[in-house]
C-alpha positions as CSV (number, residue, x, y, z in Angstrom):
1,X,-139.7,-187.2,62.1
2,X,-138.8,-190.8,60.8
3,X,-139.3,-194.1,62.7
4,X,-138.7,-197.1,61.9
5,X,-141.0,-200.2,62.0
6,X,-141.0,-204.1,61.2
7,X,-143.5,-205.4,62.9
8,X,-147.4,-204.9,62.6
9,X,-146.9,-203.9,66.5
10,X,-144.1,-201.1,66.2
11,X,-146.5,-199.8,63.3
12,X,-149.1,-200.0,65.8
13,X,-147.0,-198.3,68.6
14,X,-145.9,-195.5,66.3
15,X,-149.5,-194.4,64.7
16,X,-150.4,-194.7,68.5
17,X,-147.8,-192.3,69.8
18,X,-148.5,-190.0,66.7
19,X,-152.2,-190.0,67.2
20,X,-152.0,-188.8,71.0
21,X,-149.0,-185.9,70.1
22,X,-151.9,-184.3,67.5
23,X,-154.4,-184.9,70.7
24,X,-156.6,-187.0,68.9
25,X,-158.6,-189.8,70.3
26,X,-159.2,-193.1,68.6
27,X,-162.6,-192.3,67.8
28,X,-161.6,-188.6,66.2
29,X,-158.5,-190.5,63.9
30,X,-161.3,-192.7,62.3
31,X,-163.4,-190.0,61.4
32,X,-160.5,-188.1,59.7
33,X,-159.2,-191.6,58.3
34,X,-162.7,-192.7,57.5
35,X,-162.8,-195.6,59.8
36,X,-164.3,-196.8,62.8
37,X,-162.7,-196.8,66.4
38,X,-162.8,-200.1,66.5
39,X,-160.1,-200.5,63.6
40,X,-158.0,-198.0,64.6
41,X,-158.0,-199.8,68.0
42,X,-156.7,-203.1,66.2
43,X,-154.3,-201.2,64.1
44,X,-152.7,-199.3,67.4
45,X,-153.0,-203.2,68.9
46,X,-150.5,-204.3,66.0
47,X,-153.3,-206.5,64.5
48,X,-151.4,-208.1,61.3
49,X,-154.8,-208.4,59.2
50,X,-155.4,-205.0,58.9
51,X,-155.2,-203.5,54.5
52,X,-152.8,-202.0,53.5
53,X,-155.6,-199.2,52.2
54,X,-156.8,-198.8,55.3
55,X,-153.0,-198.2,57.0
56,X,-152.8,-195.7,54.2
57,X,-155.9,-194.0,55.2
58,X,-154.6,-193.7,59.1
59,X,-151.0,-192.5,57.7
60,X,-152.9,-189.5,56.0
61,X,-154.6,-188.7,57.9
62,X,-152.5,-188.2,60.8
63,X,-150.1,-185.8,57.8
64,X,-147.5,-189.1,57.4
65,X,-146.4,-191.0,54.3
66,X,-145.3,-194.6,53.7
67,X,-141.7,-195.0,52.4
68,X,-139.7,-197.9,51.4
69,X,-136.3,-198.0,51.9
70,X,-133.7,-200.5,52.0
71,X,-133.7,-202.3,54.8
72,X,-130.7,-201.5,57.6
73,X,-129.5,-204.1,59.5
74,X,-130.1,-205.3,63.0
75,X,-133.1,-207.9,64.0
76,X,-136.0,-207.5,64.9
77,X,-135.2,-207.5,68.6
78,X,-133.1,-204.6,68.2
79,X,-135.4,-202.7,66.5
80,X,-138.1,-203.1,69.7
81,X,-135.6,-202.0,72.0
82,X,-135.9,-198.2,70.2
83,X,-139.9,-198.2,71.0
């Protein structure tokens, strides 16, 4: 599987989706991840403050990995319209 995302809010989206296709709730993803419900409701919200550690810790532990690639083009606005 590979999405894409540009925005704190398609991140957000994505880890959302992912979460519900393993049939976890948010509550069950922060105990893997080591984090409180709470976060992983502002991370699913797109909240932009949330550590880069603590994206890492949600990517594991729903089995993903971050990559960095160059960038493709297209805006922004494009991009939404795939979520």
């Amino acid at each position: 599987m590979t999405d894409l995302a540009r925005t704190p809010t398609q991140l957000g989206n994505f880890i959302r989706r992912t979460r519900k296709k393993h049939a976890l709730n948010q509550t069950q993803l922060g105990a893997k991840a080591g984090l409180r419900q709470e976060t992983i409701s502002l991370i699913e919200a797109g909240n932009p403050a949330a550590k880069i550690e603590t994206i890492l810790a949600v990517l594991a532990a729903l089995d993903l990995e971050f990559r960095i690639v160059p960038r493709t083009r297209g805006g922004a606005k494009d991009i939404e319209d795939i979520f």
